[in-house]
C-alpha positions as CSV (number, residue, x, y, z in Angstrom):
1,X,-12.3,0.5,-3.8
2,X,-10.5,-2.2,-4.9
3,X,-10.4,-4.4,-1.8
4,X,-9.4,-4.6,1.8
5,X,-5.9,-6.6,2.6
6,X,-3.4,-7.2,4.9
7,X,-0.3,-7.0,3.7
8,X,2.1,-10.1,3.8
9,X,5.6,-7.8,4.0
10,X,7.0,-4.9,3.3
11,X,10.6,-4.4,2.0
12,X,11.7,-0.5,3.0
13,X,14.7,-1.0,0.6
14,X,12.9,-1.5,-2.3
15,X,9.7,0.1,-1.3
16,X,8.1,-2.8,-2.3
17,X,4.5,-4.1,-0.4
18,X,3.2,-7.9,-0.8
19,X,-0.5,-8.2,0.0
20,X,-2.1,-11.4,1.0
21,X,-3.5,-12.0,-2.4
22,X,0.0,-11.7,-3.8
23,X,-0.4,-8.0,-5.5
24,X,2.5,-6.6,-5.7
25,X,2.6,-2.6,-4.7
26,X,5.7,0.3,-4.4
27,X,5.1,3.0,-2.3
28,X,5.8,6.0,-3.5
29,X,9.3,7.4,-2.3
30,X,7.6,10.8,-0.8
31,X,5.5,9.1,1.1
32,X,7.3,6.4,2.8
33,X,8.3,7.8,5.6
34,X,4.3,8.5,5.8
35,X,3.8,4.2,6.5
36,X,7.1,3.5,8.4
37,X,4.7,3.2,11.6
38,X,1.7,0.8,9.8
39,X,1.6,-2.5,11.5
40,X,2.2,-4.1,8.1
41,X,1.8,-7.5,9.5
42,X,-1.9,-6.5,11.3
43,X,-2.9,-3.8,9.7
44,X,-6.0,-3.7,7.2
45,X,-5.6,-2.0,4.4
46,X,-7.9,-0.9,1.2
47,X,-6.8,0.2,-2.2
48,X,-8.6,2.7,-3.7
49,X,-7.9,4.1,-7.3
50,X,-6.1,8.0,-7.0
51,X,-8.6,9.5,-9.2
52,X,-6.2,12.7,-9.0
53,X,-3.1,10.6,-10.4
54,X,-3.6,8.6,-12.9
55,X,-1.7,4.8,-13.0
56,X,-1.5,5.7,-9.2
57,X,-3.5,4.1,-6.2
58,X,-4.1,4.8,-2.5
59,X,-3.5,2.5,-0.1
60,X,-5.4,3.5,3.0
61,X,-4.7,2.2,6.9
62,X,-8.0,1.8,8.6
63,X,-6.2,1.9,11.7
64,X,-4.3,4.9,11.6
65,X,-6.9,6.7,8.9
66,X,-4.0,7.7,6.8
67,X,-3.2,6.3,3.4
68,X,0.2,6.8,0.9
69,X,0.0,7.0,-3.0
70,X,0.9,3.0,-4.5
71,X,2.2,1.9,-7.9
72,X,0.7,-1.7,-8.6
73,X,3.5,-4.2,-10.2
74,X,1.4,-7.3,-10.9
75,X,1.2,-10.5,-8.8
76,X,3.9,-11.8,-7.4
């Protein structure tokens, strides 16, 4: 695990996710739909690394127990 976080924003256009320590994240487009529902602004979340996808990480919603696949893009 990488951390836990709450997120800062999330921009649906760009599928783009801010997390409070400025790490920059995009959802994967197949799973978006999956995190329209995440209380972005409450929510904790934890990255995890997708040992299954390489370059890819989970982001994972302790509240709703569900997670979608994440790109990192550096620190905003």
């Amino acid at each position: 695990m990488r951390g836990d976080f709450i997120a800062r924003r999330m921009d649906f256009r760009t599928r783009r996710v801010v997390l409070y320590d400025n790490s920059n994240w995009v959802v994967a487009p197949y799973d978006l739909d999956h995190c329209r529902d995440w209380e972005w602004e409450r929510d904790r979340v934890y990255v995890y690394d997708d040992d299954h996808h390489p370059g890819w990480y989970l982001l994972f919603n302790a509240r709703l127990g569900r997670y979608v696949h994440v790109e990192y893009f550096g620190l905003h």
